[in-house]
TORKOL-4160 file (C-alpha; in steps of 0.2 Angstrom, whole numbers, padded with zeros to 4 digits, m for minus):
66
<pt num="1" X="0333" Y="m0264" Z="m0152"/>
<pt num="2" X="0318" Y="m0251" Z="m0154"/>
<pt num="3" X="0330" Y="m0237" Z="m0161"/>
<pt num="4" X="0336" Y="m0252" Z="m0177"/>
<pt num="5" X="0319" Y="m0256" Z="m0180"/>
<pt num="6" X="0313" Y="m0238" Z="m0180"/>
<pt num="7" X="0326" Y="m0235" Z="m0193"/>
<pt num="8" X="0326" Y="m0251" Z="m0203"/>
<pt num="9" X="0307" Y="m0248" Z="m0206"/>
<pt num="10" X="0310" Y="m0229" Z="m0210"/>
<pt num="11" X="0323" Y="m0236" Z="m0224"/>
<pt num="12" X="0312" Y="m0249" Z="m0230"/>
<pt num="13" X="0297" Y="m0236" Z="m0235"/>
<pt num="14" X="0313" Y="m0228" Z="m0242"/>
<pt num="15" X="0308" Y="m0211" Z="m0229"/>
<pt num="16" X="0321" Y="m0197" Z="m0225"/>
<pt num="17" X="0321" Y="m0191" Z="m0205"/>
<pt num="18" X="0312" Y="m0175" Z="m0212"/>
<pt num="19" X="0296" Y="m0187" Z="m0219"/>
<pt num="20" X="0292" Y="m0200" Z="m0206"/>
<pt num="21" X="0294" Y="m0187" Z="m0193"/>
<pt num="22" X="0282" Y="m0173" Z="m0202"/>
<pt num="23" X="0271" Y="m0189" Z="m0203"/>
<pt num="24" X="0270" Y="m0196" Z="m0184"/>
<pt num="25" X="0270" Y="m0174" Z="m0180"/>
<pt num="26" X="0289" Y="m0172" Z="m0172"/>
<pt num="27" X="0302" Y="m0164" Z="m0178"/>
<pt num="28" X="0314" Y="m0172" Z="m0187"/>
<pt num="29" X="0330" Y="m0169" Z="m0171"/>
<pt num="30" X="0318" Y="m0181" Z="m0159"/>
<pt num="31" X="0318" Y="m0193" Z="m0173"/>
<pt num="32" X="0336" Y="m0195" Z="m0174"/>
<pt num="33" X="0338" Y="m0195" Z="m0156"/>
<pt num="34" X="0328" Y="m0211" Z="m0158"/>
<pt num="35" X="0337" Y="m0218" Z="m0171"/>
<pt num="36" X="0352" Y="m0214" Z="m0161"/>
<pt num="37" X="0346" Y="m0222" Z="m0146"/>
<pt num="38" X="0349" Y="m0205" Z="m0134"/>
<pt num="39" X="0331" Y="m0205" Z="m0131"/>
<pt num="40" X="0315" Y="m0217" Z="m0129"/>
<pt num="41" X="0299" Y="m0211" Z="m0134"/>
<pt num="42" X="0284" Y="m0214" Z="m0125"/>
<pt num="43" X="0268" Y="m0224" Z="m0125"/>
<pt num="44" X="0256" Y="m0215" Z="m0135"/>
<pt num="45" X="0271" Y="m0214" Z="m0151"/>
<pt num="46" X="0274" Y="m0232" Z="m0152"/>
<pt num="47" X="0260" Y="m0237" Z="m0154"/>
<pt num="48" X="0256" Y="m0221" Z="m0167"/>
<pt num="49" X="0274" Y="m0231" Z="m0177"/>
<pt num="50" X="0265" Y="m0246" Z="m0175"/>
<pt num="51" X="0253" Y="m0243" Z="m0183"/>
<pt num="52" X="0260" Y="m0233" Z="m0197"/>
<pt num="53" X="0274" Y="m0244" Z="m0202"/>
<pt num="54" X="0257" Y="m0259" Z="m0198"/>
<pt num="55" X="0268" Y="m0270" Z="m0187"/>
<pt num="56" X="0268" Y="m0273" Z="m0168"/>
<pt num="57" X="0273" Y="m0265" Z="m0152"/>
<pt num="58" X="0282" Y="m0282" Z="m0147"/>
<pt num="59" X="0292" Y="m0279" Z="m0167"/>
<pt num="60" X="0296" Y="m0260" Z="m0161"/>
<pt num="61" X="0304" Y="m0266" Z="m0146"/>
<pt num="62" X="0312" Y="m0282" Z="m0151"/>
<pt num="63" X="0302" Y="m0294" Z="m0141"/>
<pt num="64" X="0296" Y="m0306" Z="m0157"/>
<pt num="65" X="0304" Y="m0304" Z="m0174"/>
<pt num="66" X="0288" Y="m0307" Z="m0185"/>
């Protein structure tokens, strides 16, 4: 759920890989791995996409849809 919401949210701002990832500070491959769903990104980064795409943590992982 986490790597559709990540990337619904990217295209929504209308933001390549190479922009939200020079934003949140990694580099654009651990975004994709994201997006892919091959990797999970820890604590701390959630909440940092969170907070800059201004929804929740609960949204991020698919536990409420508001």
């Amino acid at each position: 759920m986490f790597k559709d919401r990540l990337k619904e949210l990217r295209l929504e701002k209308s933001l390549k890989q190479e922009d939200l990832a020079k934003e949140l500070g990694v580099s654009r491959g651990a975004l994709a791995k994201w997006e892919n769903g091959s990797r999970e990104t820890n604590f701390a980064m959630l909440v940092k996409i969170a907070e800059f795409f201004d929804v929740t943590t609960d949204y991020l992982l698919g536990r409420t849809d508001c």
